[in-house]
N, C-alpha and C positions, 0 to 999 in steps of 0.2 A: 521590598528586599533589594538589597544595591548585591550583585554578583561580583564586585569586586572585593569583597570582604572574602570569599568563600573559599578557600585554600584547599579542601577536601572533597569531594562528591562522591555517595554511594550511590551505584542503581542496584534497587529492589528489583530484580525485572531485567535483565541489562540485556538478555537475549534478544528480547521483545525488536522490531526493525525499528522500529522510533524510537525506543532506549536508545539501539545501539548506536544510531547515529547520532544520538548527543553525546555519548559516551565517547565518541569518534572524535567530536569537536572540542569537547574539553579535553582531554587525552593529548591534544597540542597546541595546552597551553600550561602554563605555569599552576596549573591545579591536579592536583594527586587525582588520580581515578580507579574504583576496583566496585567489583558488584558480586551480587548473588542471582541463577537462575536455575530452578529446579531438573532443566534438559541441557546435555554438553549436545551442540548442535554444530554443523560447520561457519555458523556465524559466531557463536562465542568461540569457537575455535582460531578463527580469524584476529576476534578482538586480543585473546590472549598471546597471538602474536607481535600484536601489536605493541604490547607490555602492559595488557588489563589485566591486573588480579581477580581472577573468578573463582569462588568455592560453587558448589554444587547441591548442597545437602543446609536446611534451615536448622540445624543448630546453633541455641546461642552459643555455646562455646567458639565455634566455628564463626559466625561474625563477629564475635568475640577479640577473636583473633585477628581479623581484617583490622578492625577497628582500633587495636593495640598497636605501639610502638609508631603511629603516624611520622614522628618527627625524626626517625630513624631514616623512614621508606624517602621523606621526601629528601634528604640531605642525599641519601643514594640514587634519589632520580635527578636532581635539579643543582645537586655538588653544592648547595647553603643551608643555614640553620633556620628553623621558622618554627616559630611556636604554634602548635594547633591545641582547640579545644572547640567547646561546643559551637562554641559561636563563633566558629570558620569553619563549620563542619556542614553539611547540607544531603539528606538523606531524599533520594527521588524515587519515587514509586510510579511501575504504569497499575490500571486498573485493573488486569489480568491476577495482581498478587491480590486476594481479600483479605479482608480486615482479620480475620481469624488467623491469619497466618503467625508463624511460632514469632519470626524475627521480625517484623511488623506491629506484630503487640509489644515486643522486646523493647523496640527501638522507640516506639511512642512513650512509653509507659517510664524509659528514660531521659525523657524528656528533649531527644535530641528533634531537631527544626526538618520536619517531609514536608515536601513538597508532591503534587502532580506532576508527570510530564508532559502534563503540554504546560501548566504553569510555567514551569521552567522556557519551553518553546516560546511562551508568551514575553518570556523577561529577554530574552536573548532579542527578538523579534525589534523589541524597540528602541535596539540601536543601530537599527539599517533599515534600510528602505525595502517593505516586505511584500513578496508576491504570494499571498496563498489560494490556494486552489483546495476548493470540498466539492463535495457531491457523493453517493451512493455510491456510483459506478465512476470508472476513469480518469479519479481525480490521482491516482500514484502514475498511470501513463501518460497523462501530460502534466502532470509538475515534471516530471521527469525529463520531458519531452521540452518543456520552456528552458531549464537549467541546462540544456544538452546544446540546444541553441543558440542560447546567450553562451555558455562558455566555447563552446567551437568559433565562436564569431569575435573570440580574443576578449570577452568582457570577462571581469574578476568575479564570479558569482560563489557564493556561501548556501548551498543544497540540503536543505532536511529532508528523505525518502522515503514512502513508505515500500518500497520496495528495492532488488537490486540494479541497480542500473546496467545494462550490459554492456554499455561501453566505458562504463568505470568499473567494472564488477566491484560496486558498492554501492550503501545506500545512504552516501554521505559524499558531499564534491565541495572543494574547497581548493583554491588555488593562493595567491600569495598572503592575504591577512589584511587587504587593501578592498574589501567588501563594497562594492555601492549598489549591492540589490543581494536580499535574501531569498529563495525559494522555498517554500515551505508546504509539506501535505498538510490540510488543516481536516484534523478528523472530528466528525460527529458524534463518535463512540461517544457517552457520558457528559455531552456538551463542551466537550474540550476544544473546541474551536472558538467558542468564546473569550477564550484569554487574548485572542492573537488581537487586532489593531491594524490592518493591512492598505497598504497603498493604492497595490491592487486587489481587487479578488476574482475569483471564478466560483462558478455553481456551476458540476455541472449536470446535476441528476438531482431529484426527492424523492425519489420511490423509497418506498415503505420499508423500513430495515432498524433492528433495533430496538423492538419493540421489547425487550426484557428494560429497556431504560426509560423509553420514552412512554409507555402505557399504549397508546395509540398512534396510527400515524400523523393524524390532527397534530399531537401535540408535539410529532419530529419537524412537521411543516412549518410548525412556528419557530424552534430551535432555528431553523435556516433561514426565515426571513428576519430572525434577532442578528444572525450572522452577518446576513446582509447589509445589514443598518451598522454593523463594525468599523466599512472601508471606511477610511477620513475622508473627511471634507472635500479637500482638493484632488481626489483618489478617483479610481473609478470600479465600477463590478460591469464585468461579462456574464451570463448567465444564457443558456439553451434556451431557446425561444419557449417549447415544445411544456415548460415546467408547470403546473397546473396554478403555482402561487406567486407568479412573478408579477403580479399587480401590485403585488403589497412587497416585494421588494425595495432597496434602496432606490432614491432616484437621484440623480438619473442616471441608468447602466445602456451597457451597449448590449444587446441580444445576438445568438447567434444560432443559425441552423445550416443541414444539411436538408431537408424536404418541406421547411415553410419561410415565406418571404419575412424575414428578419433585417438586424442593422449587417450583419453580415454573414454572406454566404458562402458553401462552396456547392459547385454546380461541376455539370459536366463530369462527373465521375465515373472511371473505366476500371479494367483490371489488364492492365498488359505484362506477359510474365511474373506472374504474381505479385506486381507492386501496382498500387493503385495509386492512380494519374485524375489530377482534377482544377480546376478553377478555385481563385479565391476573388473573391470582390468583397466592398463596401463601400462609402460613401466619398472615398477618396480615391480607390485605385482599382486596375482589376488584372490580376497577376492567371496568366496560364500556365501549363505542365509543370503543375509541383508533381513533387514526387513523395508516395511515403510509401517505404516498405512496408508495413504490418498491417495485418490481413484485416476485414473487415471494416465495414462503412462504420461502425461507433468510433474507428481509430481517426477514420475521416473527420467524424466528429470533434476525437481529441484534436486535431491536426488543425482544424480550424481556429478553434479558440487559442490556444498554443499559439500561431502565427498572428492570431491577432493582439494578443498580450505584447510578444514580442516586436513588432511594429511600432505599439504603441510607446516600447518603450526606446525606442529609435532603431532598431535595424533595421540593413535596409533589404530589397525584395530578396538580393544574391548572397547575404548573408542567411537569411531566413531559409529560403529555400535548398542549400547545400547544407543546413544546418538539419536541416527535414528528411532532408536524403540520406544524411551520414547518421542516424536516427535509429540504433539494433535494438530497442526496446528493455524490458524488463524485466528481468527473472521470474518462471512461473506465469509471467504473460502471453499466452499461445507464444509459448516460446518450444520452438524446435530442436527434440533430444536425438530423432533421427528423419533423417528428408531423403530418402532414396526414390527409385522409380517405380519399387514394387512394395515399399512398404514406408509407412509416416508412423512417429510417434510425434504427441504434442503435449505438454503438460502445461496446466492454466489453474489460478489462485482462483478461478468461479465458485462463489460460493452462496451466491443469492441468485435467487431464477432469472432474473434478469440477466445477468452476467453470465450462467452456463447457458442459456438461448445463445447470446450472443457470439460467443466461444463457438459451440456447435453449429451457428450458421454461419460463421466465417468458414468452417472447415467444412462445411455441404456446396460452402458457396467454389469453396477451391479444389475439392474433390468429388465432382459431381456424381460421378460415378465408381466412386468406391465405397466399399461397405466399410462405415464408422463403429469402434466398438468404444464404447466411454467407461472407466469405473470415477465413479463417485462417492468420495466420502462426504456425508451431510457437515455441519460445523453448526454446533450448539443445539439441546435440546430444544431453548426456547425459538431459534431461528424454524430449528426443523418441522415444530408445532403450530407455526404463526404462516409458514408458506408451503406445508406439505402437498397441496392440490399444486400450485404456481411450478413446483420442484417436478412433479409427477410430470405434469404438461412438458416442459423443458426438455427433462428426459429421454419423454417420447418421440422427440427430434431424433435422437440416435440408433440406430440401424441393430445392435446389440448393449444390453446395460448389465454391468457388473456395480452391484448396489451395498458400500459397504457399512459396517456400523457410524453411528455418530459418534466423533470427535466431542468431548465434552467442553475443551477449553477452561474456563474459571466455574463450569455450571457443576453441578450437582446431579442426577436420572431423574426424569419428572415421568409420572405415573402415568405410563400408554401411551408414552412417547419413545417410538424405537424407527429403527430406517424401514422397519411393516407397513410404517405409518403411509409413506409415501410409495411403495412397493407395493401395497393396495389399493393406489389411486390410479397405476399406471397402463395405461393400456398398450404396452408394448407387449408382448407376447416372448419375446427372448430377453427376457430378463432373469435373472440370480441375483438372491442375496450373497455375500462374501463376509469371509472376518478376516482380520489384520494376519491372524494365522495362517489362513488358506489360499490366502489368496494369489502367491503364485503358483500352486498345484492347479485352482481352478483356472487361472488364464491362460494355464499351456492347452486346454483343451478347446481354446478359439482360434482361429484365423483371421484375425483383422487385417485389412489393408489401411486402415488408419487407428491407430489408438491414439486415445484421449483420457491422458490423467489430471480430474476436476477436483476442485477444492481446496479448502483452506487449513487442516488439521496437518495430521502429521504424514497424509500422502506422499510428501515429496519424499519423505524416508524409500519410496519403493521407487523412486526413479530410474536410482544405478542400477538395482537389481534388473528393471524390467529392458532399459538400455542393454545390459550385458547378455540376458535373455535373448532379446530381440539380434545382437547385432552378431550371434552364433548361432541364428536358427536360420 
């Protein structure tokens, strides 16, 4: 498919953060943009300030209508006349919307040209020089983290996010239209990272996730060593020492760790006033006191390989390293909604056991002595059924647990799969179930000196309230 035929693009989806950020980059260009998503949320709220036409509600009449009068809207966006019809029209779906859906059968069934979006991610990718970054865990905190670097360091870079940046408050960066490197999340969901084609790449995790796509984890480990085998030729892949299948990885890549001797390290790791201070070495140099604000040794982790991408692609140590420092993270990434002396709240995207360990040991590691109280919303029946012992274990890290129903996402209720599930595994002793209902009644009846809101549904809906909560009590 050549995109420069394509005068029109729908997103089915357009909420979704990967939608949005393409929806972002086509949006400023000479191509009409309007979508459909079943939730008004403060990111489509954003997009439609932007000047995205978004309906809400999958009636055909209602895309119906988007879909109508094309050559009207664009004469009033772009002040010229342009014929549109099917074939400059280009309908993009994320996998969230299923096949059953009203305006998705509609839209097939007349015959107009869907695409996937990463397909699209894939078409866009190969006409710039591409950095993508996969893994399970930390692959949105450092794409973020490389894109943040490179563009403070005055280089022109072109950002796909799976998350919001907080020093863009977006998940989309883009500076003049003069591109000579893409950043890109390349995600696993569905094997959609196979489209991409990358210069460079990162791995930075395989743990076991996704098992509603992949059947097993065997068969997500081979997904990423297909991945692996993408970079071109002349290119190169980083990958975490520590990965169980990096043998059969591309060769030849560079490895990287924070606790075993790899091609590059980082050593010497402290915590002074909550930013954590460390070494970086390899086979060329060895740089002391970086700095990276965000808490925990996995961020260490991202910060290495980040620094080492970026090196690789010529910065140098004092670009790097002030580009590391000026570094505020992620939205939803142990990201800080209050920091006071006698009380913390943190809210974090964890949504696989791995990731709430992590979350909750960075915050035992920085509040040693304060009592943690975490609510948790699970994310997907099939997740919650595939790692409800791993979830339980996790958990039990935290001091009080407030445990709320699962978030369904695209899934359907699978039979004796509910959040009992994992609320029966757990051996914390102060723990409550919660409903979306209840659950500010129930949290006025705790004390926390740290609260922790975990997950990937629609928890962040309680942020403001429990912000406003909190910062009147």
């Amino acid at each position: 498919m050549n995109l420069k035929n394509i005068k029109y693009i729908y997103f089915l989806g357009v909420g979704g953060i990967g939608m949005s950020a393409l929806a972002r980059f086509f949006n400023g260009t000479n191509i009409l943009v309007s979508g459909y998503d079943k939730t008004e949320t403060p990111l489509t709220t954003a997009l439609q300030k932007e000047g995205i036409d978004i309906v809400f509600d999958d009636q055909i009449k209602t895309i119906k209508k988007q879909l109508s009068n094309l050559e009207e809207q664009y004469i009033k966006y772009f002040g010229r006349k342009l014929s549109i019809s099917k074939n400059n029209i280009l309908i993009v779906r994320t996998p969230a919307v299923p096949k059953e859906h009203k305006a998705f059968k509609w839209l097939g069934n007349n015959e107009y040209n869907i695409i996937k979006r990463s397909e699209l991610l894939g078409l866009i990718s190969k006409n710039y020089y591409t950095i993508a970054v996969a893994g399970t865990h930390g692959k949105t905190t450092t794409s973020t983290m490389i894109a943040h670097i490179l563009k403070n360091s005055g280089v022109d870079v072109l950002a796909f996010l799976g998350g919001i940046s907080t020093n863009y408050q977006s998940n989309f960066i883009s500076n003049t239209g003069e591109y000579p490197f893409v950043v890109v999340e390349a995600d696993e969901f569905d094997r959609s990272f196979l489209h991409l084609n990358p210069d460079v790449s990162v791995i930075t995790a395989t743990d076991a996730d996704h098992l509603d796509i992949y059947g097993n984890h065997a068969e997500m480990e081979k997904t990423f060593i297909a991945f692996s085998k993408k970079t071109k030729k002349d290119g190169v892949l980083f990958a975490k020492k520590e990965i169980p299948e990096i043998a059969q990885f591309r060769k030849p890549n560079s490895t990287y760790s924070i606790y075993v001797n790899a091609d590059i390290n980082s050593e010497k790791i402290k915590v002074v006033n909550g930013d954590y201070i460390f070494s970086y070495k390899d086979s060329e140099v060895k740089w002391n006191n970086i700095i990276c604000g965000l808490p925990g040794t996995h961020n260490v982790e991202n910060a290495t390989v980040a620094i080492a991408v970026c090196k690789y692609l010529g910065l140098t140590e004092k670009q790097i390293k002030k580009g590391l420092k000026t570094f505020a993270g992620v939205k939803r990434r142990f990201e800080y909604i209050i920091k006071g002396n006698n009380f913390v709240y943190i809210d974090d995207y964890a949504h696989h056991p791995e990731e709430l360990k992590a979350a909750i040991n960075s915050a035992k590691m920085l509040y040693p002595n304060k009592k943690i109280t975490g609510i948790f919303q699970p994310h997907l029946y099939s997740r919650t059924r595939d790692f409800a012992k791993g979830f339980a274990e996790s958990l039990d890290l935290l001091d009080e647990v407030l445990l709320m129903d699962i978030y369904p996402a695209r899934e359907k209720p699978m039979k004796g799969v509910t959040s009992q599930l994992v609320f029966d595994m757990m051996k914390n002793k102060n723990k409550r179930l919660v409903t979306k209902e209840n659950l500010m009644k129930e949290i006025k009846k705790y004390k926390p000196e740290v609260l922790m809101t975990l997950g990937a549904g629609d928890i962040d809906t309680f942020v403001a309230p429990l912000e406003k909560y909190y910062s009147k009590a």
